[in-house]
C-alpha angles and dihedrals in degrees: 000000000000122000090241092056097047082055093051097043085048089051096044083053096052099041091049101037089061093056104050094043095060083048090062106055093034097044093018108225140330104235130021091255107041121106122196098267081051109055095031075060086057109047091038094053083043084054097044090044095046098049105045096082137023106280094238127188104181144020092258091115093026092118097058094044108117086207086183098062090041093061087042090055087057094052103051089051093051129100123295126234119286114236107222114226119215095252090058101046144274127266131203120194109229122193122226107215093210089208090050090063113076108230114164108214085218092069085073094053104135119262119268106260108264130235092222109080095211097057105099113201115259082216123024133197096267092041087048092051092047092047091056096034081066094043084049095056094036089062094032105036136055116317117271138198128189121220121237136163121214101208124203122198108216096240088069098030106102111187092220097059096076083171086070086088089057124094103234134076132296097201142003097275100025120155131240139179121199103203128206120192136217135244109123097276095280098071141028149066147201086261084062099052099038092122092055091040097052091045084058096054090042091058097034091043083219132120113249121212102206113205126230092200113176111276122223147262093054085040114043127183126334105030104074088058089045088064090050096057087046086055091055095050101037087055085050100052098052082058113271114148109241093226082055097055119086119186121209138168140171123245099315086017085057094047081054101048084052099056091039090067093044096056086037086054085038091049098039099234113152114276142248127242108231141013129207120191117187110195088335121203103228106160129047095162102077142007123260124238092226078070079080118041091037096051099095089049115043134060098235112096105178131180128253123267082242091067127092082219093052103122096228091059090046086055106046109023111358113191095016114120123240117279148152087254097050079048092050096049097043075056097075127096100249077050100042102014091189081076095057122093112268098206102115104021111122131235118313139203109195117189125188143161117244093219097047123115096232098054100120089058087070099036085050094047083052105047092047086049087046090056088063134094087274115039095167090057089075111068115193118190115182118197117215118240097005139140142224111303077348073174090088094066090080097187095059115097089221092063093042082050090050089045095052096038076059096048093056091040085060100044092051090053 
């Protein structure tokens, strides 16, 4: 991070926190459960997010936008990478050689057409192009690797293991969870989330494998999906047991997670055994009503769908106008994966916060997995007052009660 950018983040943090502190004490706060430290972090990270990129609401400028260095400018104003101590746990960045994992193009062919008119494809015909398009370059093009960090929280890491670091298993049974983290699709890493991560593998006494997938928009949809896939498979060739395995992500790694199970049930690939979705992403499609309501409330400040910004339309399509086709196709389950079919999916945990803006997202994954054969195998908390991934702030009881409802939820897998 520049040193320009460090001034102007220091500068955001004292102007607003200023501000809202006088708010507080003259107002008292803005929701039952905030203290002052809580809700000075929220409106300093809502000032830092709505002010990184044009708040845009239609495609008039569309044609002049550099959507490269914009992303670049979010990212340079992100969060850094978060240093582990030894008494949280240990990581070890492993390297995924794409041609070393065995993907057969053929496994993305698109979906029969169904009888049943409401049955939408899990693949269709584009998706499946674009799928194999990206196997076709991986085999043909330059060698690539994909980034990962294997994290180890300190009350599992044994010094004299050194295979620990090593991405297969210890032991027949052995849990593992493959992480995706958030950022909208256009920043973010595991380095990034190495405290959360490690928080995960502390209450689930379990090693997490946390995902680089490629960001848009110079990577646009599928392939960060397709990383994911590779991931999978990539877990379930050095050994690990599928029932064993257990995917989880944060708001567009959620998201993430969430498509990844549908294209694994889609493609037929052995499932894994649970599934953990902190704050999830499930429609793209369309906004959720809880935008509204929440946005005095949450951090996240995110464009209209009507705005070439917006970060569903860098990640799917960045650079294409607005249409009744680009609805239409946002509209399909590896898109929007709350309007996939939920039979085989298998158990999941689902955690939001009841102030965030995307809240509806979780109650409406819910309600449509509740609809399936097994109804109890699908678990929704909600946290009062909460925000989005309110798990990152570590020091709130409501994240350390998230953390430990995920590790039993692991264990029990």
């Amino acid at each position: 991070m520049a040193l320009t950018d460090i001034a102007y983040l220091a500068y955001v943090a004292l102007s607003v926190s200023v501000v809202s502190t006088i708010e507080y004490f003259w107002r008292g706060p803005r929701l039952p459960r905030w203290d002052l430290k809580f809700q000075l972090r929220r409106d300093i990270m809502h000032r830092i997010i709505s002010s990184v990129v044009p708040q845009l609401t239609d495609d008039s400028s569309i044609d002049s936008l550099d959507l490269p260095k914009i992303a670049h400018e979010m990212r340079a104003k992100a969060m850094p990478a978060t240093e582990l101590k030894p008494e949280d746990g240990v990581y070890q960045v492993i390297g995924i050689p794409v041609r070393d994992v065995r993907i057969d193009p053929r496994e993305f062919t698109a979906d029969e057409k169904s009888d049943n008119p409401e049955e939408i494809a899990v693949i269709d015909a584009g998706t499946s192009d674009k799928l194999c398009g990206l196997c076709e370059a991986d085999m043909q093009g330059p060698e690539r690797t994909i980034n990962c960090e294997l994290v180890v929280a300190s009350n599992i890491f044994d010094q004299q293991h050194e295979a620990q670091l090593e991405c297969r298993p210890m032991h027949t049974g052995e849990k593992l969870i493959l992480y995706f983290h958030g950022g909208g699709y256009i920043i973010g890493s595991s380095a990034m989330y190495r405290q959360l991560i490690s928080r995960i593998s502390q209450a689930s006494c379990a090693r997490v494998l946390g995902v680089d997938y490629r960001l848009a928009p110079e990577h646009p949809f599928p392939a960060a999906l397709h990383d994911a896939y590779i991931a999978y498979m990539y877990v379930l060739q050095q050994g690990f047991d599928p029932s064993c395995v257990v995917v989880a992500g944060d708001s567009a790694g959620g998201h993430l997670a969430l498509s990844l199970t549908h294209l694994v049930q889609a493609t037929k690939t052995p499932m894994y055994g649970g599934l953990v979705l902190l704050s999830p992403v499930t429609d793209m499609a369309q906004e959720p009503d809880s935008r509204e309501r929440n946005r005095n409330f949450d951090y996240l400040a995110p464009q209209p769908l009507a705005s070439p910004l917006c970060v569903v339309r860098l990640f799917y399509a960045p650079g294409r106008r607005m249409s009744r086709d680009l609805i239409s196709e946002l509209s399909r389950p590896l898109v929007s994966p709350l309007r996939g079919q939920f039979t085989h999916f298998p158990r999941t945990l689902i955690q939001f916060g009841a102030s965030e803006v995307l809240a509806d997202d979780s109650i409406q994954l819910h309600a449509q997995m509740a609809q399936s054969k097994h109804p109890e195998s699908f678990v929704l908390e909600s946290y009062d007052d909460m925000l989005h991934v309110f798990h990152v702030f570590f020091d709130r009881p409501e994240s350390t009660q998230a953390l430990g409802s995920i590790g039993r939820f692991v264990k029990d897998v």
